[in-house]
C-alpha positions as a Markdown table, in Angstrom:
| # | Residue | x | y | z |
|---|---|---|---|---|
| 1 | Unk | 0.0 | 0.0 | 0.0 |
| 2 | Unk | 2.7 | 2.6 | 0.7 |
| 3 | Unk | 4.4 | 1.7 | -2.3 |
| 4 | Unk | 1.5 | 2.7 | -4.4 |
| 5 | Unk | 1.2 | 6.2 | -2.6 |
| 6 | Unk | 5.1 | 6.6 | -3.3 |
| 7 | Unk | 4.9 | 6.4 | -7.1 |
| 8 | Unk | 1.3 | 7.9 | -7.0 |
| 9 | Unk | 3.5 | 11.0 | -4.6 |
| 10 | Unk | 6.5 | 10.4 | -7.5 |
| 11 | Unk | 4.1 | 10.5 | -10.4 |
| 12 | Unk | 2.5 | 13.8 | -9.1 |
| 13 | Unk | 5.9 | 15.1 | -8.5 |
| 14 | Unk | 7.2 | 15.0 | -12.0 |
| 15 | Unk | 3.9 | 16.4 | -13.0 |
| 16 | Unk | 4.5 | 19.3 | -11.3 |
| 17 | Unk | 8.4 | 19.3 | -12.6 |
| 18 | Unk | 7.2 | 19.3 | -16.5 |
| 19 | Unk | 4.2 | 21.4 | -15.5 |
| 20 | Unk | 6.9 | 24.4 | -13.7 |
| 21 | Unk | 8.7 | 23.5 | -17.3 |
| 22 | Unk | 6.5 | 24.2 | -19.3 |
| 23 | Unk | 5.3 | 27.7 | -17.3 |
| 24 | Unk | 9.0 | 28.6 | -16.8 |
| 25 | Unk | 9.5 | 28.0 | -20.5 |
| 26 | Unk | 5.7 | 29.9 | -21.5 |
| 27 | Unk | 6.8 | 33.0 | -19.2 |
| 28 | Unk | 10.1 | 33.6 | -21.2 |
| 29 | Unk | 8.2 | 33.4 | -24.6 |
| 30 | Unk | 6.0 | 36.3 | -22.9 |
| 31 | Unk | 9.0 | 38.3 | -21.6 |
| 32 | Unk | 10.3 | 38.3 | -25.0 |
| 33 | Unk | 6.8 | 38.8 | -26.8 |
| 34 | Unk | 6.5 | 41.8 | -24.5 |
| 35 | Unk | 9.6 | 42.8 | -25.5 |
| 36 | Unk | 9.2 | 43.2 | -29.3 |
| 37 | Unk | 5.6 | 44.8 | -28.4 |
| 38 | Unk | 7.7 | 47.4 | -26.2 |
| 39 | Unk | 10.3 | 48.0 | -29.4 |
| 40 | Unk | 7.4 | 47.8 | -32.1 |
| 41 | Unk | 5.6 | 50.6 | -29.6 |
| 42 | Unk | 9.0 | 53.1 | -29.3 |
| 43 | Unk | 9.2 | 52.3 | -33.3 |
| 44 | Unk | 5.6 | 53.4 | -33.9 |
| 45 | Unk | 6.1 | 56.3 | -31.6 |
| 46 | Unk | 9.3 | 57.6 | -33.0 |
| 47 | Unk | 6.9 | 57.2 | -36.5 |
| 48 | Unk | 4.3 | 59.6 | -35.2 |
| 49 | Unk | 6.8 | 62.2 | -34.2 |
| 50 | Unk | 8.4 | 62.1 | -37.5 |
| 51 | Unk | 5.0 | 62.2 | -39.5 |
| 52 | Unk | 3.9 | 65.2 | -36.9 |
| 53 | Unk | 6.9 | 67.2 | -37.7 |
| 54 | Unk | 6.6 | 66.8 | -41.1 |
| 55 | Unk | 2.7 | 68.0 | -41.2 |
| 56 | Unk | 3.6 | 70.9 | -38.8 |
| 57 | Unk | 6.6 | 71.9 | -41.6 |
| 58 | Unk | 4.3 | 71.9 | -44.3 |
| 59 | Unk | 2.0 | 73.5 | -42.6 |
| 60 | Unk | 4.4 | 76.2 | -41.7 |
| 61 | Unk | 5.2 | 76.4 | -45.2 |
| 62 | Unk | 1.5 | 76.9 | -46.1 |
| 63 | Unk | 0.8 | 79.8 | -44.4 |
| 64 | Unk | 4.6 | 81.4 | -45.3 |
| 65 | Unk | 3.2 | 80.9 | -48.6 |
| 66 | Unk | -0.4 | 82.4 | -47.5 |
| 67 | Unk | 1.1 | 85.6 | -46.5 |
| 68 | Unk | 0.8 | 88.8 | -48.6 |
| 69 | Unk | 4.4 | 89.6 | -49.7 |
């Protein structure tokens, strides 16, 4: 009888082993998804800036142009 609950007790242990693999190995493909979502969100801002400064030169350029010389 107490050699069944030992490998019952062993079994449940090296589920919990592959299970804390598989989590351990899960959480690093999150860290680095997050990752490329923080890069891919600085790329997209840096973007925006660049597409903002552009409009706000032509803009400028616009009303240069508007003015009575």
């Amino acid at each position: 009888m107490a050699d069944k609950q030992l490998q019952a007790l062993e079994q449940k242990i090296d589920e919990l082993i592959a299970l804390c693999h598989d989590l351990n190995r899960e959480n690093r493909a999150l860290h680095a998804a997050g990752a490329d979502w923080r890069r891919e969100r600085q790329d997209l801002i840096k973007k925006n800036e660049m597409a903002r400064a552009k409009v706000a030169a032509m803009l400028d350029r616009l009303r240069t142009m508007e003015r009575p010389t």
